[in-house]
LOKE-85151 format. One record per residue (C-alpha): y negated, z, x negated. Coordinates in steps of 0.2 Angstrom, whole numbers, padded with zeros to 4 digits, always signed. Example, Ala and Ser with C-alpha at 12.3 -4.5 7.8 and 13.67 -1.06 7.14 Angstrom:
LOKE-85151
+0022+0039-0062+0005+0036-0068
END
This chain:
LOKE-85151
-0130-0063-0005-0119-0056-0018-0102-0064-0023-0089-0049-0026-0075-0052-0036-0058-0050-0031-0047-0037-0042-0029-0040-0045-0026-0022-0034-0037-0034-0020-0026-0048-0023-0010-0040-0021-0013-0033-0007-0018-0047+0002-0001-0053-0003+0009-0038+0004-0001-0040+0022+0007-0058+0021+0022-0054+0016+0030-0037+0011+0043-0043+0001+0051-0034-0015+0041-0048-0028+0024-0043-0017+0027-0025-0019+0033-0027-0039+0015-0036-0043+0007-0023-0032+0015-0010-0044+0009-0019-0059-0008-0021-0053-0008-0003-0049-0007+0001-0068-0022+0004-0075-0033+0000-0060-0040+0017-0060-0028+0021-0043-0024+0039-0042-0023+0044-0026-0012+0039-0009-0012+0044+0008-0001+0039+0022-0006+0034+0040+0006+0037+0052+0003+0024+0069+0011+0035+0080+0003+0052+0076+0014+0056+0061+0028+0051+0069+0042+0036+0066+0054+0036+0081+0055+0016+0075+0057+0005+0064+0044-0004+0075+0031+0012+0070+0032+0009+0051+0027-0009+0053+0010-0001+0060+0008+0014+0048+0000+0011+0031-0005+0019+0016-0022+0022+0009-0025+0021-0009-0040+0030-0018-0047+0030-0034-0050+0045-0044-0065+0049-0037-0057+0049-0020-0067+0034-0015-0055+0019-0005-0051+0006-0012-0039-0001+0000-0025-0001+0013-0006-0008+0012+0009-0008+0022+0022+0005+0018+0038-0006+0021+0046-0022+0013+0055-0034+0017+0073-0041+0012+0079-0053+0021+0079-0049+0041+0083-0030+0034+0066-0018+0034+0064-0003+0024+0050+0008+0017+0042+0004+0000+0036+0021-0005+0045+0020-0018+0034+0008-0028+0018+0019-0028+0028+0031-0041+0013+0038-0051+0002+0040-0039-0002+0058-0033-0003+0061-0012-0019+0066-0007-0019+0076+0011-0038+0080+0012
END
């Protein structure tokens, strides 16, 4: 049985599913650099659409590499406090891929 490493992309992310919080998403943004990440695409949970907050708990967005292969999912939303907001912001960089 082979041991796989983790990556620093695979550690963040595992962070920002414990916690989204604006630290999680800056080391997710740092691990993004240089990773070979070119690509995101988001997944709605409610069919594209978000009528709540509650939705974009459930939606998340895929990343890709630049061979469009997946290399792994993470929330779309952060965490301040008890205030919740969407975290698009930090994926600057990256182009969306609708395919």
């Amino acid at each position: 049985m082979a041991v796989v490493k983790k990556t620093k992309v695979d550690a963040a992310s595992e962070a920002l599913w414990e916690s989204p919080s604006e630290a999680n998403w800056k080391a997710m943004q740092k691990a993004l650099k240089g990773s070979g990440i070119e690509y995101y695409k988001i997944v709605f949970a409610n069919e594209g659409k978000l009528s709540k907050m509650q939705d974009l708990t459930k939606s998340f967005a895929e990343l890709y590499d630049g061979r469009y292969k997946l290399v792994t999912k993470i929330p779309i939303f952060m965490r301040a406090g008890k205030k919740m907001r969407g975290a698009t912001i930090y994926l600057v960089g990256l182009q969306v891929y609708n395919r």
